[in-house]
C-alpha positions in Angstrom: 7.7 174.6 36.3 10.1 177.5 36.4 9.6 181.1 35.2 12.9 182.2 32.6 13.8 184.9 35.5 13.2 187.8 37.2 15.8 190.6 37.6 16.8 191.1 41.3 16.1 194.5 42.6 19.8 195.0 44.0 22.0 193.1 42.3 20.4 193.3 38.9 21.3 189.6 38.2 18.3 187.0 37.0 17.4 184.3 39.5 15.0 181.2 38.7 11.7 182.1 40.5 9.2 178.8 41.0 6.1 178.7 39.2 2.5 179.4 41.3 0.9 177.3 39.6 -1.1 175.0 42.1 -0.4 171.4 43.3 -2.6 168.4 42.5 -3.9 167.8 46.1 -4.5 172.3 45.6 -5.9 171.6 42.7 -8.4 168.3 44.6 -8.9 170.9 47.8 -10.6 173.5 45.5 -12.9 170.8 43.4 -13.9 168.7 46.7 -14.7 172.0 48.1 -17.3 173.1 45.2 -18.4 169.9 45.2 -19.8 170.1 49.3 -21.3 173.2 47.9 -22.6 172.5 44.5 -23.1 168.8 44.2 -26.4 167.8 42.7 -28.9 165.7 45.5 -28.1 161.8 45.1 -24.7 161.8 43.4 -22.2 160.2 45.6 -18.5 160.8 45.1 -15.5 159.7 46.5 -11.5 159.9 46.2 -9.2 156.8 45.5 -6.0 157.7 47.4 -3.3 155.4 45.6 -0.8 157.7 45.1 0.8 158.9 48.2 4.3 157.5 48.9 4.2 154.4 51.4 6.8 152.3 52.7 7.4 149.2 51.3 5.5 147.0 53.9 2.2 149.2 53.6 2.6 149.2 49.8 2.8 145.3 49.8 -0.1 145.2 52.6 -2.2 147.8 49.9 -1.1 145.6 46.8 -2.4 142.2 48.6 -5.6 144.0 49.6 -6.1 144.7 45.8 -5.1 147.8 45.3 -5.1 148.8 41.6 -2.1 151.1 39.8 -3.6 154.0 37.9 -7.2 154.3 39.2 -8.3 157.9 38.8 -8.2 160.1 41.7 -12.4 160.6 42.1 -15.0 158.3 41.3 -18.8 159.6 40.6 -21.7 156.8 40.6 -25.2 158.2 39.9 -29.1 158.0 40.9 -30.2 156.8 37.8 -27.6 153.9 37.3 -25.9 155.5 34.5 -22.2 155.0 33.9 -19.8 156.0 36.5 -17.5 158.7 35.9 -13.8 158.7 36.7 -12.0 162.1 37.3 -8.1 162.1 37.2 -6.7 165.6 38.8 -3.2 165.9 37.6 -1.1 169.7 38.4 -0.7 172.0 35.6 1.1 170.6 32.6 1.1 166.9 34.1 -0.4 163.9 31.5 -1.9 160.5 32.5 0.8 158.2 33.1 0.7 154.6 31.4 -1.0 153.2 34.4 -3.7 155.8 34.6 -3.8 155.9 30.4 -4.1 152.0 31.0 -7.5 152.2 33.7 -8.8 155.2 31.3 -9.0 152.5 28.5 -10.5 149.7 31.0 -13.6 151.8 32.1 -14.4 153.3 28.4 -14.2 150.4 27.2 -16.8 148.9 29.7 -18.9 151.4 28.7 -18.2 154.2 31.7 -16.7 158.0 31.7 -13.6 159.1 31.9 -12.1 162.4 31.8 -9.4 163.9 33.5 -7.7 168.1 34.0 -5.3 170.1 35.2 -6.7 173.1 36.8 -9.5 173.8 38.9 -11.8 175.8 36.4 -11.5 173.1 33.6 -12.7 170.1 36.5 -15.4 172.1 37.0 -16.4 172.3 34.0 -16.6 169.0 33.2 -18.7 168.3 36.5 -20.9 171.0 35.1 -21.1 169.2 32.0 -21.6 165.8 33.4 -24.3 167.5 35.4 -22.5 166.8 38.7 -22.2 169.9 39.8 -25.1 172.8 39.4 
């Protein structure tokens, strides 16, 4: 995402200036790092990680191994066998694709969570209100 400008200090022209708004894996850093801090006793979590670009012979190894398009980015399971929750990190401004939209629609419908966010304070607060996180 780009700013509209900022005026150069010398030459008093505009330039484009890129945004600072954080990455997905920034965004994934900060949550798995409140997590190791704040996670509640007895929830395990891990990440799924489908979306890094592969050549075309890993990709096909990954694909015949089962791999699955559109599989959120952390997965939640809980002490008390209640439904897992699915968390899709996505950068600022970012939606599900139709993949992800797709697996979203899969686990609701089999009766598990799924939410997804694009900044570190709104994950947080759905792990707070999932109870994830204390």
């Amino acid at each position: 995402m780009m700013l509209p400008g900022q005026r150069d200090l010398f030459t008093k022209r505009y330039r484009r200036v890129p945004s600072l708004d954080p990455s997905e894996f920034q965004i994934q850093s900060a949550v798995i790092a409140a997590l190791r801090l704040q996670c509640r006793p007895g929830i395990t979590y891990w990440h799924c990680p489908n979306g890094e670009v592969r050549d075309k012979r890993h990709a096909a190894k990954l694909k015949a191994m089962g791999t699955l398009r559109g599989v959120a980015d952390l997965t939640f399971v809980f002490p008390n066998a209640a439904p897992l929750l699915f968390l899709e990190l996505k950068a600022y401004g970012r939606r599900l694709t139709p993949d992800q939209r797709q697996f979203r629609d899969l686990m609701q419908a089999a009766g598990h969570l799924y939410e997804w966010a694009d900044s570190v304070s709104m994950a947080l607060g759905i792990l707070l209100k999932h109870k994830v996180v204390k």
